[in-house]
Structure formats: structure tokens, C-alpha cells
N, C-alpha and C positions, 0 to 999 in steps of 0.2 A: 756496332755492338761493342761494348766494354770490353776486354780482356777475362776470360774464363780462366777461374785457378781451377786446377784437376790433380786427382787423387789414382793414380794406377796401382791395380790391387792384381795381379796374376804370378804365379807360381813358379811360372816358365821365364827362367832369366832372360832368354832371346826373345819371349813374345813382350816382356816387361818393356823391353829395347825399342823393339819395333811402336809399340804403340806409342810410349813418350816422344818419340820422331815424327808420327802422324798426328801425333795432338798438336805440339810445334808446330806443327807443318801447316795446320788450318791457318794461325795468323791470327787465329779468335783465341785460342786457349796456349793455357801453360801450365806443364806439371809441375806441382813446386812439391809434392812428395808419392815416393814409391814403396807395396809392399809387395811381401815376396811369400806371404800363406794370407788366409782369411781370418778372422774372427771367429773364435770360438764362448766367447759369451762377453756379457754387457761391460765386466771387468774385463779384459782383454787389454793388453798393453797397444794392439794395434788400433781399436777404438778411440784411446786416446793420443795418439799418434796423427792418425788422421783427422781427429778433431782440432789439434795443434797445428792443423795446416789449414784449417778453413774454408775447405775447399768449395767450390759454386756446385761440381761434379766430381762424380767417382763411377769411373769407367771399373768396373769387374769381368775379367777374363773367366768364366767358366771353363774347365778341362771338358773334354768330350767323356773320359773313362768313369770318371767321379765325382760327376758335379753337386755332391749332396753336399760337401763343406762349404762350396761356392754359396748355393743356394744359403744356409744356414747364413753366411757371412754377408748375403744383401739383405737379409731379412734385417741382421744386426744392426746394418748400416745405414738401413733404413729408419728403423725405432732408434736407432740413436743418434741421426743427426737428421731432424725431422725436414730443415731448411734444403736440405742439399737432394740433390737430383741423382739419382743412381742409372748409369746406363751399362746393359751387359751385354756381353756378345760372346755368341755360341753358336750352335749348328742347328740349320732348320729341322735337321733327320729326327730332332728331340723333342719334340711340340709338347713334351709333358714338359721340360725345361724351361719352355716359355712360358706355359701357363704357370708352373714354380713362381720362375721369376718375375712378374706381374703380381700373384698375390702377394709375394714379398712384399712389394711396393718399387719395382724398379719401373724405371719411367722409358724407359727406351728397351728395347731387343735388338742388336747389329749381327747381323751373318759373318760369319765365319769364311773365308779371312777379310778383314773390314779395309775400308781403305781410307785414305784422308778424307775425300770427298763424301762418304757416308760418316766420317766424324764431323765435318765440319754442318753436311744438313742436319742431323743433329743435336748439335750447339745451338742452330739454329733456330732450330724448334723450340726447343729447353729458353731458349731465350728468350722469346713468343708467348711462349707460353705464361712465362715467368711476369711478363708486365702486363697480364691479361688474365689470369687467374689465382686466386686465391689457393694457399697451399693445400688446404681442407674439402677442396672441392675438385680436384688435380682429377682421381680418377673417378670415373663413371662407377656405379652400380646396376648392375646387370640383372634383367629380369627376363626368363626365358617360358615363353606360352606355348606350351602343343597336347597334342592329343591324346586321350585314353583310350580313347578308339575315332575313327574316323567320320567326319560330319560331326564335332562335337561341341565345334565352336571355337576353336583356337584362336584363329583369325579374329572374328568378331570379338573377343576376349582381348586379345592382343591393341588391336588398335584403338578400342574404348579406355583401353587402359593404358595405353601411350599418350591419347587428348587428353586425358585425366590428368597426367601428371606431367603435360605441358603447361594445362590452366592454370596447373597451383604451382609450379615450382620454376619451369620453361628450360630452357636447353635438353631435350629431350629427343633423342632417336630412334625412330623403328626402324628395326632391320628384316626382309623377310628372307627368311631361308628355306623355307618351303621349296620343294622340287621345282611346283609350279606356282607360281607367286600369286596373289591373289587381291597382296593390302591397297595396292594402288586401286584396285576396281570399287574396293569399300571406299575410300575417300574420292573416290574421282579425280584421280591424277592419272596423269600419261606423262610415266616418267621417260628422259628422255635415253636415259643411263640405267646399268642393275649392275647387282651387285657383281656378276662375272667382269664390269670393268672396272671395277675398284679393283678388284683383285689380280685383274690382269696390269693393271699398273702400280703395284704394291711399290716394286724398287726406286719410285719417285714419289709416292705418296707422301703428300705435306697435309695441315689443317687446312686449305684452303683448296687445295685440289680434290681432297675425301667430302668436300662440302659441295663441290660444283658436282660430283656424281651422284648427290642428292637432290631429292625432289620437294620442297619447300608447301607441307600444307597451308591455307589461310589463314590456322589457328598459329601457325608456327612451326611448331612439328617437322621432323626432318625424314622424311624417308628413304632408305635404303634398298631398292623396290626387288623384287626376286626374280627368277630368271624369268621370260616371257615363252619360252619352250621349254620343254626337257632335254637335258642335256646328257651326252652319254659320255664325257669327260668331266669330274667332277674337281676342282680345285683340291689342293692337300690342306691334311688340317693343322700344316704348321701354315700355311699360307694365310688361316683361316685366324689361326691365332693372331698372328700379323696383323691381320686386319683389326680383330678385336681389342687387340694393344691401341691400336691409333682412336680407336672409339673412346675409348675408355680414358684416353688422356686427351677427349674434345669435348666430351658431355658430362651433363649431369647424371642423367637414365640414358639406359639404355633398353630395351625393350627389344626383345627378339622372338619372333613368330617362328617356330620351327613347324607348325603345323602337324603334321604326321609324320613327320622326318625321324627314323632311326638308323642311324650311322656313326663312323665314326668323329663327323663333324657336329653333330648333334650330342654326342656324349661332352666334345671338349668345351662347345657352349656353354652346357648346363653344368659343367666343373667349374666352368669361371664362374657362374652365376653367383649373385646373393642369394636366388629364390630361384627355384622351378616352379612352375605353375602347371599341375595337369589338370587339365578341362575334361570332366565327365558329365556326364545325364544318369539318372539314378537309374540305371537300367544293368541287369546281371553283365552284359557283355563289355561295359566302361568300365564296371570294377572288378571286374577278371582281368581286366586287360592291364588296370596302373599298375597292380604291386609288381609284375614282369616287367614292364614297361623301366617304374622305378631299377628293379633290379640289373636292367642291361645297362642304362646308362648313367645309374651311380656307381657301378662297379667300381670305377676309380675313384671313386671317393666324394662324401657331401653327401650320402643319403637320406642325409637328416633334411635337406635342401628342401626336397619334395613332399607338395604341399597341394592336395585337393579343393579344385575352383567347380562346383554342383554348378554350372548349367539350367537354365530351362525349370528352375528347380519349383516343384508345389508338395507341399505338404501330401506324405501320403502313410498313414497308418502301417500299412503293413513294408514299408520300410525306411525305417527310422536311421536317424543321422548316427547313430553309434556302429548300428546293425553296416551302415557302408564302412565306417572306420575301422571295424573290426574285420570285415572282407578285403579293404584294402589297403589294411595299415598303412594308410595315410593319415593325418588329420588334415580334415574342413578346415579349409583358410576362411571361404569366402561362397557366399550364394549368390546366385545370379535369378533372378526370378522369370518365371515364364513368361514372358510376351512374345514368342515366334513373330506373330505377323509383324508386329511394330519392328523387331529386328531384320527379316526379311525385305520387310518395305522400303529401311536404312539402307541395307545393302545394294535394293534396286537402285536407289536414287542417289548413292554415290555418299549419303548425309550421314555418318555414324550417329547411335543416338547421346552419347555426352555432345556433342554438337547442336542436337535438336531444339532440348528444354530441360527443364530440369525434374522429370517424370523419376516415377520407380528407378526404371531402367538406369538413366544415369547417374541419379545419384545411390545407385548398387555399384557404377562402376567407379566415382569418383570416392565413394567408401572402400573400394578395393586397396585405389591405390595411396590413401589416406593409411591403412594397413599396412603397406608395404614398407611405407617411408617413416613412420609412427618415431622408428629409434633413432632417426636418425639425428646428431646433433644440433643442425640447426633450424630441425623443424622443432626440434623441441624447445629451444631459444625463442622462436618465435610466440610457438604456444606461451610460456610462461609470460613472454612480457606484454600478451595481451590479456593477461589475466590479471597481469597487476595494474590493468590501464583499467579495468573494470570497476 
């Protein structure tokens, strides 16, 4: 690996010290500039400071007491030096902290107090990562499936719409987080691993380690399988964050089943999320149940996120698409049309139906996630230069 220049941005003279010594100390990197506050906007002399060094990496120290300038300052450093890799380190106790600093755009999270060997894996990674993907495509987009009430189809939602936007796009991960896991039985996998040992191996997690604890559908598809019992020890949801970090800087989508899951790893999910998807059937009890549903776990914020996927749906006079809108202030994303048995029968035999043919059904689900991804840059690059090939 080349020699990494690095950028140390913390407040605290002694930790400023300590870290330029463990950056050294890898052997891979060197600080060739120090600051001593954050950035407070685009003009900011520290901006260009840091820009004057050029750095590969900018290690930001978050305080424990007051990390809002921190944050504010990897956002900055983010959008203004798009090429460079931002990695921060703080304390697991803050998992809004983490989820902060991810949407900023920081590409790593290091625990609190870090050590060489956690900077120098790392490096590592950033470097891995760096001659293997494009900077546009760095982190995942996050799409979270569960329930408005229970049996509503989450699962089946979730995984039709994970093959969906492996066929079209690929690099794509389902995660199940459901109590009881279930997406392996939909695809017919017998994963060998779940997600409790990802997560029990967090402090050595690499791309290549987070990938053998996946289960590799025939479509490609990477699954993340969910617990195979219930479990009465539950992982934390900085641990959980942690995980979602290393996703999000391996994939393109990322797709997560929470099924009926309300908690508090179930909220910081759907915070990270681009999209929540809540799955209803047009029945009084699915739409009494979203706008609470919405309301526990957008409390922290994003409630605009939440977006109703109709289920099983047929046309039915006396209640009409406005009439659920209006009940569950949500808006209709997306209809799913009735075929039960055809669905049911997929689930027996292990076959999702976008895997089948290309009936209603699937292409309801591959029109979902054509919706989902519609803004994204480079599907719209594509659209356009197939239109000018016309």
C-alpha cells in the first residue's frame, strides 16, 4: 500500500498528539497537517487548510460532551473535499453519533480510545476499497420493509424487492432483522451464519469477512439471514449501527426486513434509511396501525421517509386510495396486486416470484424498485443515453 497523507482534526491538544503517533505508527500513513477546532462553514480557513494538504484521509476526533460542531465539521469535509475519505472516532454509548456521522458522509466509525491497529485495519480498508470502487457509489442506500401490522407481508415485499434490484442494478444486500428470520426459507437458503455472528465479530470485521457471513443467492443476492431462534439477549444498536456502516460502505442497496420488529434497533434502521417501506392490506387494522407505527419510529427524525407499499391490493369502491391516505397519512408508494396463492406457493417452494417470470406479480415488484432508485444519478445517466441511442 502507498503511504497515506492524513489530516487530524481534534480539539484536545493531547489526543491531537496521541493520534499523529498512531497514524505514524501504522507504517501505511503520515500526518502531514493538524487542526485544533472544526469547520464551521464552506468558507472557513480550516477548509482550506486542509485542502492545502491534500490529504488521502481526515481522521476527526469527536468530543463526547459536544459532538454537534464535530458532526457539522465532517459534513463540511465531506462536501468539500469529495475525493478524501473521512474516518471519526467516538464512543459506541452514542449511536445517534454514529448514525450523524455516516450520513455526513464519514466512511469509517473507530471506538473510543482507538488504537494503531484499529487505524491501521482501517487504512486498510479505505485502500481496498479505494481501487475497487467508484467514489459515487462508496455508500449503500438503504431501504427498510416491515409491517403495518402483522402477516402483511414484509418479508415477501422485502425479498421480491431485493432480486428486483439485483437484476437491474447487482450488488445488493438483504439483511433480515426480524426476531425470527424467515427470508432464507423464502429463497431456499440454509445459511450457514446470521446476523448474531456478524455482529458478534464486529471488532475484526473486514469486506471480506462481512461477506463469508453471507449467504450467496443463485441470482447473486447476498443475504444477511436472521436469527434462527429468538433470542433473549439482543445486540446494541450502536453495535447495530456498526454493522450498518460496514454495509453501506460494501453495497450498492441495501435492503432490510425488519418485519414486525419495533424497537430500538428498528428505529436507528429506518433513521438510516433512504426509504421505509410499510406494508399494509387495505384493511381498518393496517391503517390504524402505520400512522403510530410511523410515529414511534420516526420520532428521531425522517418522517417524511415513510411511505405505504398496499399489499394483496384490488380495487374496492368503498375504499378508496385517498380514503387510506387520509387515515394514514402516508402516501401510496407502490401497489402490490392480489395473487395470495401464486405468492404462498413461491414461498412453499422456496422460488420468490421476480424469480419465476415475468407475470403481474413481478413485474409489480420490479416496478417498485425501478421507484425507488428512479433519482438516483446513475440510473438516470443510463436512461438518458438510451434514449438518445433510439
Amino acid at each position: 500500500m502507498a503511504g497515506l497523507s492524513v489530516v487530524v482534526v481534534a480539539p484536545d491538544g493531547e489526543q491531537r498528539a496521541v493520534l499523529q503517533a498512531m497514524v505514524d505508527g501504522t507504517s501505511v500513513a503520515r500526518v502531514t497537517h493538524t487542526c485544533a477546532g472544526f469547520p464551521a462553514a464552506a468558507s472557513d480557513p480550516i477548509i482550506r487548510r486542509v485542502q492545502s494538504a491534500t490529504p488521502d484521509v481526515v481522521v476527526v476526533d469527536i468530543p463526547q460532551d459536544n459532538p454537534l460542531p464535530a458532526l457539522r465539521g465532517v459534513e463540511l469535509l465531506c462536501h468539500e473535499l469529495p475525493e478524501t475519505a473521512v474516518v471519526v472516532i467516538g464512543t459506541l454509548s452514542q449511536p445517534q453519533v454514529i448514525v450523524n456521522s455516516m450520513r455526513a458522509g464519514a466512511r469509517e466509525f473507530l471506538e473510543r480510545p482507538t488504537t494503531t491497529a484499529d487505524l491501521l485495519e482501517a487504512f486498510v480498508r479505505l485502500s481496498a476499497v479505494r481501487r475497487t470502487t467508484p467514489r459515487e457509489e462508496a455508500r449503500a442506500k438503504i431501504f427498510t420493509v416491515l409491517n403495518a401490522k402483522g402477516g402483511s407481508g414484509a418479508t415477501t415485499v422485502a425479498v421480491n424487492l431485493a432480486l428486483a434490484l439485483q437484476a437491474a442494478h447487482g450488488n445488493v444486500a438483504l439483511v433480515d432483522l426480524a426476531p425470527l428470520g424467515h427470508a432464507a426459507l423464502h429463497l431456499n437458503l440454509k445459511p450457514s451464519f446470521t446476523i448474531a455472528d456478524a455482529v458478534r465479530n464486529l471488532h475484526r470485521l473486514d469486506r471480506s469477512l462481512l461477506e463469508s457471513f453471507m449467504t450467496r443467492h443463485n441470482g447473486g443476492l447476498l443475504l444477511l439471514a436472521g436469527n434462527y431462534t429468538p433470542t433473549a439477549i439482543e445486540p446494541s444498536t450502536a453495535e447495530f449501527a456498526r454493522l450498518f456502516d460496514m454495509l453501506a460502505g460494501q453495497f450498492r442497496y441495501v435492503v432490510a426486513d425488519a418485519s414486525s420488529r419495533l424497537d430500538a434497533t428498528a428505529r436507528l434502521v429506518c433513521n438510516l434509511s433512504r426509504a421505509v417501506l410499510m406494508v399494509a392490506t387495505a384493511d381498518l387494522a393496517g391503517i390504524w396501525s402505520a400512522p403510530r407505527i410511523q410515529q414511534y419510529l420516526g420520532e428521531a427524525g425522517g418522517k417524511d421517509k415513510f411511505q405505504l407499499v398496499l399489499n394483496r391490493f384490488r380495487k374496492n369502491p368503498s375504499f378508496r386510495e385517498q380514503d387510506v391516505e387520509a387515515a394514514s397519512g402516508l402516501r401510496i408508494l407502490w401497489k402490490i396486486p392480489n395473487q395470495y396463492f401464486a405468492v404462498s406457493t413461491a414461498i412453499d417452494r422456496g422460488v420468490p416470484v421476480v424469480g419465476q417470470n415475468h407475470g403481474e406479480l413481478a413485474r409489480a415488484f420490479s416496478g417498485l424498485a425501478a421507484r425507488l432508485t428512479q433519482d438516483d444519478l446513475d440510473v438516470k445517466r443510463e436512461a438518458w443515453s438510451l434514449f438518445k441511442t433510439v
